[in-house]
LUMSEVEX-83903 format. One line per 5 residues: their letters; for each residue x, y, z of C-alpha. Coordinates in nm, 2 decimals. Example, Ala and Ser with C-alpha at 12.3 -4.5 7.8 and 13.67 -1.06 7.14 Angstrom:
2
AS) 1.23 -0.45 0.78 | 1.37 -0.11 0.71
REM end
This chain:
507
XXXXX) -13.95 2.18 -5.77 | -13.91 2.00 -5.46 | -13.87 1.68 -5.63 | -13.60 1.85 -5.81 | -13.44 1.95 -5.51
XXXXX) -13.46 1.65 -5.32 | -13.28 1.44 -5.61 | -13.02 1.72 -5.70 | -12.92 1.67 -5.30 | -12.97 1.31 -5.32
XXXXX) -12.70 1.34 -5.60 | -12.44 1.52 -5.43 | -12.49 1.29 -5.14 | -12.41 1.00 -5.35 | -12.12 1.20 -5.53
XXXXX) -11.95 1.24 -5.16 | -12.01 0.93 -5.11 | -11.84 0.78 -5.41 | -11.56 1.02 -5.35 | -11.49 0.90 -4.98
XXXXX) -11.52 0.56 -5.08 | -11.21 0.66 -5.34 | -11.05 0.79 -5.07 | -11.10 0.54 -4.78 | -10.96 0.32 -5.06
XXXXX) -10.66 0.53 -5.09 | -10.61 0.58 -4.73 | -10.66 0.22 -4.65 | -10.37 0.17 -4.90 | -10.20 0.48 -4.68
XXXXX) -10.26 0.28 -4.35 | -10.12 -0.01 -4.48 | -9.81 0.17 -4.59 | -9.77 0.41 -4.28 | -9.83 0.04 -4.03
XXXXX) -9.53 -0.15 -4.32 | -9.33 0.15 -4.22 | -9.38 0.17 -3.86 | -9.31 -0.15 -3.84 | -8.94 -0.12 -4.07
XXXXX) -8.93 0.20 -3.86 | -8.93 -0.04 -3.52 | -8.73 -0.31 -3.71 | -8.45 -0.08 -3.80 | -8.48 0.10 -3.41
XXXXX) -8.45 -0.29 -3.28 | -8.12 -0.33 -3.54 | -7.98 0.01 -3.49 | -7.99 -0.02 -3.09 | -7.83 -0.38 -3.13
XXXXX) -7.58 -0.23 -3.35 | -7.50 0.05 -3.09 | -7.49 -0.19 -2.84 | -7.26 -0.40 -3.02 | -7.01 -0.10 -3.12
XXXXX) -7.02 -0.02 -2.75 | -6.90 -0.39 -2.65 | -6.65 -0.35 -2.97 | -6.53 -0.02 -2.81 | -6.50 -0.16 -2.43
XXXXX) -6.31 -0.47 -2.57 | -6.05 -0.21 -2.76 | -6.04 -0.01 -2.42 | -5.96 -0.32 -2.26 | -5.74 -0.41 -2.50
XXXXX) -5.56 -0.10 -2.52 | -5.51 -0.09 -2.17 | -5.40 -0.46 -2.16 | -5.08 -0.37 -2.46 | -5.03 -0.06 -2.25
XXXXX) -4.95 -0.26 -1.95 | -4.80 -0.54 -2.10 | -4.56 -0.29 -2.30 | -4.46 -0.15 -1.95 | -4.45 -0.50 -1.78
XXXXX) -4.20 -0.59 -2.09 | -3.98 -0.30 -2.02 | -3.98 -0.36 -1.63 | -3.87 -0.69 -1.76 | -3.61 -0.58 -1.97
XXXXX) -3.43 -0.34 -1.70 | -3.44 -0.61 -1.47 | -3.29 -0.87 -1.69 | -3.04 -0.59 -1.79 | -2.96 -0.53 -1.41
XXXXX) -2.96 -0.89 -1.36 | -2.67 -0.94 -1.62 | -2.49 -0.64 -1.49 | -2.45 -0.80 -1.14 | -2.39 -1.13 -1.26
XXXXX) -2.10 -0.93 -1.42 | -1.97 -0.78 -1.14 | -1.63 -0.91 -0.99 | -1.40 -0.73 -0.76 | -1.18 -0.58 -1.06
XXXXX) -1.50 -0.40 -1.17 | -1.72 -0.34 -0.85 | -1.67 -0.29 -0.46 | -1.74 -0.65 -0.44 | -1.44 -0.84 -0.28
XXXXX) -1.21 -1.03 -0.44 | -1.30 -1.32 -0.21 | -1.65 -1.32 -0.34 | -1.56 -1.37 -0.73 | -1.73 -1.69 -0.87
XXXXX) -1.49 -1.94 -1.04 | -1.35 -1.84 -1.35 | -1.35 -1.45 -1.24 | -1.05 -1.26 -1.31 | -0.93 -1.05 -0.99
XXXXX) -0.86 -0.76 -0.88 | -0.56 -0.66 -1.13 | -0.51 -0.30 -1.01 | -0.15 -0.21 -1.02 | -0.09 -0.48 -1.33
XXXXX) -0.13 -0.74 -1.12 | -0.11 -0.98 -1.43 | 0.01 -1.34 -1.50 | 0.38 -1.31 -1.57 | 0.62 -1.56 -1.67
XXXXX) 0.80 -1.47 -1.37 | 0.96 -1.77 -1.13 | 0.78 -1.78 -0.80 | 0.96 -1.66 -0.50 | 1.17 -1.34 -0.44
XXXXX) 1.23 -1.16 -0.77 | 1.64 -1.08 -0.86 | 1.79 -0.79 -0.64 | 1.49 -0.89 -0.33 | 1.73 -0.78 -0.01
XXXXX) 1.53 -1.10 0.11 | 1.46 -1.13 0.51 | 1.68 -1.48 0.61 | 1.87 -1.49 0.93 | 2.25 -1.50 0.88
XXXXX) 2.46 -1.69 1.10 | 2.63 -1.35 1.17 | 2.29 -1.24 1.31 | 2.26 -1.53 1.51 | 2.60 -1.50 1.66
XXXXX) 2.54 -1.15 1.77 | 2.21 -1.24 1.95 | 2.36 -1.55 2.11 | 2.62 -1.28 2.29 | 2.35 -1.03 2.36
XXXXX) 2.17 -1.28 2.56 | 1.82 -1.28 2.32 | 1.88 -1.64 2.25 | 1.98 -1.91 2.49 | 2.30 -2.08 2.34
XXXXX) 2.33 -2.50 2.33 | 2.58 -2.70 2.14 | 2.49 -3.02 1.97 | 2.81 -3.23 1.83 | 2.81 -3.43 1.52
XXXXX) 3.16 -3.64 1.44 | 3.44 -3.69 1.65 | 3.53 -3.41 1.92 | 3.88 -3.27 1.84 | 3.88 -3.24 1.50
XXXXX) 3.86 -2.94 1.32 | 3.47 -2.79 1.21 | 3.22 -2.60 1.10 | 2.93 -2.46 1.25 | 2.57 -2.45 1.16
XXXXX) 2.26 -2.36 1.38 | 1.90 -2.47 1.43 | 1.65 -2.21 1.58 | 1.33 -2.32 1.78 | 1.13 -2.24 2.02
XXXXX) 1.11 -2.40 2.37 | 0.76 -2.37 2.54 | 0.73 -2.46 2.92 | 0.47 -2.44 3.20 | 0.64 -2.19 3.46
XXXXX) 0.43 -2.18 3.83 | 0.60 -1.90 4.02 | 0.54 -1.90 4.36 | 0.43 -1.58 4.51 | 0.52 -1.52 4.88
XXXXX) 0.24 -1.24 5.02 | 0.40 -1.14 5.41 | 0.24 -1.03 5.67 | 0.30 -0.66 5.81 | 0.39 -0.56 6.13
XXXXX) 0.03 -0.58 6.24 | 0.01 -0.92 6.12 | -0.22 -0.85 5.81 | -0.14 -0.96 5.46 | -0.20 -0.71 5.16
XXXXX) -0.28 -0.89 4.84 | -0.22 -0.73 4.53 | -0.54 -0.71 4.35 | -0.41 -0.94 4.07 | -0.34 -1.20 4.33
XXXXX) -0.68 -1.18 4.54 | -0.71 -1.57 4.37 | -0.51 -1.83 4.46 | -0.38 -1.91 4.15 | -0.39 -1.67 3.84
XXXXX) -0.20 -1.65 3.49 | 0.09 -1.44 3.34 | 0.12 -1.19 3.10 | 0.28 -1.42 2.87 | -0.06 -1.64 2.85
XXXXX) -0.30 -1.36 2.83 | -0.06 -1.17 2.55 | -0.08 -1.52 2.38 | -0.44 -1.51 2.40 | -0.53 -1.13 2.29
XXXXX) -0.24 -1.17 2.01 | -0.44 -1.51 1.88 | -0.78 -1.29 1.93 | -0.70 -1.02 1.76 | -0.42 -1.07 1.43
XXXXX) -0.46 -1.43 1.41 | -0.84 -1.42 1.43 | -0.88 -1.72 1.60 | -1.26 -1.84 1.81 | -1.19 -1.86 2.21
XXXXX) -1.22 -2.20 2.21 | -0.93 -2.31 1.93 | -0.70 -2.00 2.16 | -0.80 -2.21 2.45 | -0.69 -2.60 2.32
XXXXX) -0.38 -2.40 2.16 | -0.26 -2.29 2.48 | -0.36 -2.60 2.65 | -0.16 -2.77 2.43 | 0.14 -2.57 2.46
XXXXX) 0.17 -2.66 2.82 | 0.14 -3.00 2.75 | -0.24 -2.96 2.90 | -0.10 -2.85 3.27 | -0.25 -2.57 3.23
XXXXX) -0.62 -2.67 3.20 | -0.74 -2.29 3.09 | -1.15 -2.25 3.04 | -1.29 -2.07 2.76 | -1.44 -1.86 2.99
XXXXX) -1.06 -1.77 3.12 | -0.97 -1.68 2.74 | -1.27 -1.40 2.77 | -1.19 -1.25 3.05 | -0.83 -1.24 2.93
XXXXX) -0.92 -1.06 2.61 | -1.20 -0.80 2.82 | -0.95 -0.69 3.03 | -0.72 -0.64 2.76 | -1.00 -0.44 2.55
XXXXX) -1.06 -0.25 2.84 | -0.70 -0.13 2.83 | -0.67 -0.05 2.49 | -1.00 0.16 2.50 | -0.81 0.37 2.75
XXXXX) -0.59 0.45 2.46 | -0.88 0.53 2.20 | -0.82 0.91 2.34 | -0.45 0.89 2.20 | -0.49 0.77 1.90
XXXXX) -0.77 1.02 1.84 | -0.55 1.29 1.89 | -0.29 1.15 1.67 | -0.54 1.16 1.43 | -0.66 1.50 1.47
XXXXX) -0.34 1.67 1.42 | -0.28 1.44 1.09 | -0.31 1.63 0.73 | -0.48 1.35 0.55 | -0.68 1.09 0.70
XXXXX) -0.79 0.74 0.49 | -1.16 0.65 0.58 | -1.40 0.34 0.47 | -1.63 0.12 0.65 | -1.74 -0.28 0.62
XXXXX) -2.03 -0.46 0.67 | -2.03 -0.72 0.97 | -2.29 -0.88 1.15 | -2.40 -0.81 1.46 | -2.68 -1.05 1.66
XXXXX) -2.76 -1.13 1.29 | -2.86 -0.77 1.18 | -2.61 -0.57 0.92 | -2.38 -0.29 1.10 | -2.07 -0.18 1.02
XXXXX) -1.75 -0.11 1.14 | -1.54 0.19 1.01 | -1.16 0.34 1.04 | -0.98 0.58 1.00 | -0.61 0.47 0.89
XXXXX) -0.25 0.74 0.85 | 0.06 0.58 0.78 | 0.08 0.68 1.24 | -0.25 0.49 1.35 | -0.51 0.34 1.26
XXXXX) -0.87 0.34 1.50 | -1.16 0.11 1.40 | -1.53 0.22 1.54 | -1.86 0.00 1.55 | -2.17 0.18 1.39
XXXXX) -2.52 0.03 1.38 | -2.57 0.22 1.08 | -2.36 0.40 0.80 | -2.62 0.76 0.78 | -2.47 1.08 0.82
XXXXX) -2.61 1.11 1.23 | -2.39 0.81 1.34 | -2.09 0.96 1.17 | -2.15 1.27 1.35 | -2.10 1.05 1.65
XXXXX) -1.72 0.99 1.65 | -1.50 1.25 1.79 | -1.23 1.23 1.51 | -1.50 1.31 1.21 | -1.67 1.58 1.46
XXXXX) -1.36 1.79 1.51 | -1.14 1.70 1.19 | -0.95 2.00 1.00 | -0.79 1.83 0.78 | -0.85 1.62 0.43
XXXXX) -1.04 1.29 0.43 | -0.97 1.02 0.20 | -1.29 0.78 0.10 | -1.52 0.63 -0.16 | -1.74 0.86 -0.32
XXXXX) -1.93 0.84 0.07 | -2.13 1.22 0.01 | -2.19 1.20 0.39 | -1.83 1.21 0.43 | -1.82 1.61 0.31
XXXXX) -2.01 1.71 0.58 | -1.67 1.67 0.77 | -1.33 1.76 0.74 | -1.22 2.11 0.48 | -1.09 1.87 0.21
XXXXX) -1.21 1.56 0.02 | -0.96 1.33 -0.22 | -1.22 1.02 -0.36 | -1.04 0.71 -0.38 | -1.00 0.67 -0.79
XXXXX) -0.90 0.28 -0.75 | -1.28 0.24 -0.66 | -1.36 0.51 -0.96 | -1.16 0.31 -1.19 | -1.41 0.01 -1.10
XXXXX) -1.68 0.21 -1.25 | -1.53 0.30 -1.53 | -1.42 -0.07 -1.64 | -1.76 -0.21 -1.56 | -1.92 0.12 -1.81
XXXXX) -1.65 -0.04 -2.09 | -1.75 -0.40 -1.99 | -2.09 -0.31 -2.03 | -2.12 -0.01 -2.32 | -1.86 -0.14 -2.50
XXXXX) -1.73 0.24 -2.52 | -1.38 0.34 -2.50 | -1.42 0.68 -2.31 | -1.45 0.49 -2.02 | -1.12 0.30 -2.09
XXXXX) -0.95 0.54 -2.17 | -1.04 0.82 -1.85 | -0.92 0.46 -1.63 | -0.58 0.44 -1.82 | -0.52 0.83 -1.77
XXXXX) -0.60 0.82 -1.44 | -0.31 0.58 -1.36 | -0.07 0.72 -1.58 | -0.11 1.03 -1.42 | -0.08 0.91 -1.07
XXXXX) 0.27 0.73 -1.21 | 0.35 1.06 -1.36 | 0.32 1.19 -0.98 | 0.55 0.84 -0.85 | 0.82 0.90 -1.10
XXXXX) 0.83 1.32 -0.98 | 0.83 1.25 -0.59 | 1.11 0.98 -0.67 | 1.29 1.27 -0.86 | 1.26 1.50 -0.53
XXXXX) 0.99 1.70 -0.71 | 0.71 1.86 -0.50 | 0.41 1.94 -0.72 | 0.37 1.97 -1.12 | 0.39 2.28 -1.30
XXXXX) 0.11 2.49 -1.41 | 0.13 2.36 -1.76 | 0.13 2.04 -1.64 | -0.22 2.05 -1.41 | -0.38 2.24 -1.70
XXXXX) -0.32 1.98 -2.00 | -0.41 1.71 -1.75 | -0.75 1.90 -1.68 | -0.80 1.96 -2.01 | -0.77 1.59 -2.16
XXXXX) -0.99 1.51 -1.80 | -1.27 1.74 -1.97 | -1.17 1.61 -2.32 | -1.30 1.23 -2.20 | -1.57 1.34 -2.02
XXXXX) -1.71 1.54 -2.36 | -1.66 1.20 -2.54 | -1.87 1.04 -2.26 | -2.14 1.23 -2.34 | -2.18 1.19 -2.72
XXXXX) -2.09 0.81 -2.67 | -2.41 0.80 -2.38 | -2.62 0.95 -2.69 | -2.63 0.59 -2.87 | -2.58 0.38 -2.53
XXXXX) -2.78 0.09 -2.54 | -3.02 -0.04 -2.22 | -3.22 0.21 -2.03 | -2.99 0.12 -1.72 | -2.65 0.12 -1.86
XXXXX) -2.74 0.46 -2.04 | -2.90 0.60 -1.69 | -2.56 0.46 -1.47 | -2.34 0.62 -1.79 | -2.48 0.93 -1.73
XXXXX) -2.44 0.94 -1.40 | -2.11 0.81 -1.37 | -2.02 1.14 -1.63 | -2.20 1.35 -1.41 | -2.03 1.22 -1.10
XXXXX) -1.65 1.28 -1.28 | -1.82 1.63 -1.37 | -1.93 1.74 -1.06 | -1.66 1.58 -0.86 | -1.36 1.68 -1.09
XXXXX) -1.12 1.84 -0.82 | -1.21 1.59 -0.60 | -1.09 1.31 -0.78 | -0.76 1.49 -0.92 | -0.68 1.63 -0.55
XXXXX) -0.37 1.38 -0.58 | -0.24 1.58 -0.87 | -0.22 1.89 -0.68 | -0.08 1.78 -0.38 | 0.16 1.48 -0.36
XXXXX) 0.07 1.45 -0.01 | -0.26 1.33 -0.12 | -0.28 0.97 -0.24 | -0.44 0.79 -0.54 | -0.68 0.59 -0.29
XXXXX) -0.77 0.50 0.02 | -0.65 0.14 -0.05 | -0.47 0.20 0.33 | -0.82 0.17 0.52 | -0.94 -0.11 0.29
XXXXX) -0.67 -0.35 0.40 | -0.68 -0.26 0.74 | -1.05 -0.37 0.72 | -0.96 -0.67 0.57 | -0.90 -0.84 0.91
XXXXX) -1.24 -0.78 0.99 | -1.38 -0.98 0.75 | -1.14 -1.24 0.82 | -1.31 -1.25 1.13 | -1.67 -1.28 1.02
XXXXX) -1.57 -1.57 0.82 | -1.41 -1.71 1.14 | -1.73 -1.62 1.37 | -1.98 -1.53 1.13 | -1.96 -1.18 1.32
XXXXX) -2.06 -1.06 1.67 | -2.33 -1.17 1.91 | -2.41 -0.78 2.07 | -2.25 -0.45 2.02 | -2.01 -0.46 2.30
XXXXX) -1.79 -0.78 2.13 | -1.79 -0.56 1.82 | -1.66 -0.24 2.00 | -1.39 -0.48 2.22 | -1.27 -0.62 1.89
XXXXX) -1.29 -0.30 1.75 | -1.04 -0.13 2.06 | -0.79 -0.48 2.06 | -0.73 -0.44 1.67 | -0.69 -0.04 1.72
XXXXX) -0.42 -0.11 1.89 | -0.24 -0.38 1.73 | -0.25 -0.25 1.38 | -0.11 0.08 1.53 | 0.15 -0.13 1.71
XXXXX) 0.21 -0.28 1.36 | 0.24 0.13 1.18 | 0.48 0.20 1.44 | 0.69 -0.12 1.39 | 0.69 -0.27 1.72
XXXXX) 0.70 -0.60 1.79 | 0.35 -0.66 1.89 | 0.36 -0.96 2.17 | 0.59 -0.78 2.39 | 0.37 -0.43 2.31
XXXXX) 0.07 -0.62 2.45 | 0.25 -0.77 2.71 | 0.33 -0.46 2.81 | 0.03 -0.31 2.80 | -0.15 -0.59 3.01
XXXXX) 0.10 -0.46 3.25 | 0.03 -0.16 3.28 | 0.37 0.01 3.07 | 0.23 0.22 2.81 | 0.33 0.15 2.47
XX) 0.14 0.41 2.27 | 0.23 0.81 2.39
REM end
């Protein structure tokens, strides 16, 4: 039975055996399998992490991209306003801008406020022109009231009967009056102050001198080698001479900058603006303030609201200004009329520009009305009716509404954008700019204080503008006066002769 055991063991033994050798087989064939897997497994972690790696460069690159277009888009645009704004300056002329007619480019048309149009007109004084030619008559009466110094020239034989005609000129001359200075009783001499130099000039040179300085706009030097060579060069004035002339004259007329401001503080309605000039080659300005009395000019380093409120006449003014749409400017005065010549440069360049007829059309009723306002105070009328201001209001509004739908399809970022602004600015400064219909004392523009800065300019070009503030403030108190002389039609060589006297002119 032991036997029996033994081999019945022996049998299982070698039936285990058999079946682990079936399945190391079939797990060998498993391991196999499970290492080809791992291995795909590894192969497929290698391929997926190049992949990902690969969409993350893809994704960068598109970032980069994206934010390369965005900025290009915005660099185009930047681009595209400023060649739009280019074009629009290159477009400006003094008909449609602030620019001056002196600085339009060949081929420019001008300035043709008031119709100012080619006509087929002959030059010269137009039929019914009262003209301004001396008359013989004239000359007669001037000859007997001793202004002009009578001489008789003879042509033909002496006897017969004639006629007369006469030649007018001008005799210059170099005149050295002696002045005899006596001594007292005490045996001293008092000298005049004027005469503490041995030799000094007349009134008549040095009012040559500030006349040529100030409304002929003439450099020192050129006023000296004029006069020079008036006296036949006997006079043998310096430069230096022509200065002091022109300081002391200054200093006189400054003494008058109190009158005038007065004069211009108890005026109704005052004309303001200010130009550009150079001064020790740094941008100031020089502003004025013009009635149909007086005119004052004033030299500011800057054009900001705190030098303004430097000069007396804007400080303590009641009254209504008359400017460019300045917004400092309604810090001052009670009443504001904007100048609607320089509005009506707006509105041409917006039709130049837009192509829109709104624009057009609010320039064209803007001067019809102010000739509506000419023809009444020709007829002796005061103001318009009621009816009147209301239908002129109403078609104001009317154009402003068709502004704003036409703005709707405007095309350009900027001219859209300067459109709307140039509504809002009729909008929000509507009674300013129709102040002139309401009161005929009020006028259309302050064209008055742009041509009296015109001489200013003049003098730039001449100079190329002023080497320190206090040239610009001397020219600014010798042309004061003048173009006040001129308002109150005076005849301006003996007013400054007078004035470099001592006599006062201006009361």
């Amino acid at each position: 039975m032991g036997g029996n055991y033994e081999k019945s063991v022996y049998n299982q033994l070698m039936d285990v055996m058999a079946r682990l050798d079936v399945m190391e087989a079939e797990h060998k064939n498993d391991r196999k399998e499970i290492a080809d897997l791992n291995a795909e497994v590894k192969s497929l972690r290698k391929e997926n992490f190049r992949l990902k790696t690969e969409v993350d460069t893809v994704k960068a690159e598109n970032t980069a991209l994206r934010e390369e277009n965005n900025f290009l888009r915005k660099e185009n645009q930047l681009l595209r306003d400023d060649n739009e704004r280019m074009k629009r300056i290159l477009n400006n002329n003094s008909a449609n801008s602030s620019q001056p007619p002196s600085s339009d480019p060949p081929g420019k048309a001008p300035n043709t406020y008031n119709s100012r149009k080619p006509t087929k007109k002959k030059a010269g004084a137009q039929p019914g022109h009262k003209g301004t030619h001396i008359s013989k008559a004239a000359v007669e009466k001037k000859i007997r009231e001793g202004r002009m110094e009578h001489r008789l020239e003879e042509i033909g034989t002496p006897g017969n009967s004639y006629i007369t005609r006469y030649r007018l000129d001008l005799e210059v001359k170099t005149v050295a009056t002696e002045i005899r200075i006596y001594a007292d009783e005490k045996r001293k001499f008092e000298i005049p102050k004027e005469y503490r130099a041995e030799v000094s000039y007349g009134e008549n040179i040095k009012a040559i001198a500030a006349f040529l300085y100030s409304e002929g706009v003439v450099s020192n030097d050129r006023i000296c080698l004029f006069i020079n060579s008036l006296s036949q060069d006997t006079l043998g004035i310096s430069t230096g001479s022509i200065y002091g002339f022109c300081r002391r004259f200054s200093e006189s007329c400054a003494q008058l900058r109190p009158i005038l401001e007065e004069t211009l503080l108890n005026s109704e309605v005052v004309c303001t603006d200010a130009t550009t000039i150079t001064t020790n080659g740094k941008q100031t300005y020089i502003r004025n303030l013009s009635t149909n009395d007086c005119v004052l000019y004033y030299g500011c380093e800057k054009k900001d609201l705190e030098s303004l409120g430097k000069l007396r006449v804007l400080k303590e003014y009641t009254g209504t200004l008359i400017h460019d749409h300045e917004t400092s400017m309604y810090h001052f005065g009670t009443r504001h009329g904007e100048c609607d010549v320089h509005l009506g440069r707006y509105l041409q360049k917006n039709t130049e520009e837009t192509g829109h007829p709104w624009s057009h059309h609010m320039e064209q009723f803007l001067k019809g009305m102010d000739h509506a306002r000419k023809e009444r105070i020709r007829s002796g009328d005061t103001a318009f009716t009621a009816e009147e201001l209301a239908r002129y209001e109403s078609r104001y509004e009317e154009l402003i509404d068709e502004g704003r739908e036409a703005n709707q399809k405007t095309r350009g970022r900027k001219a859209k954008k300067e459109e709307n602004a140039l509504l809002n600015r009729l909008e929000k400064y509507k009674t300013n700019h129709l102040l002139f219909l309401h009161d005929f004392k009020i006028p259309f523009s302050n064209n008055m204080s742009e041509k009296d800065l015109r001489i200013c300019k003049n003098r730039e070009k001449m100079a190329g503008g002023f080497r320190n503030g206090d040239g610009r403030q001397m020219y600014c108190d010798i042309i004061s006066f003048v173009e006040t002389v001129k308002r109150k039609k005076k005849n301006i060589f003996e007013s400054i002769k007078a004035l470099i006297s001592g006599t006062p002119v201006i009361q």
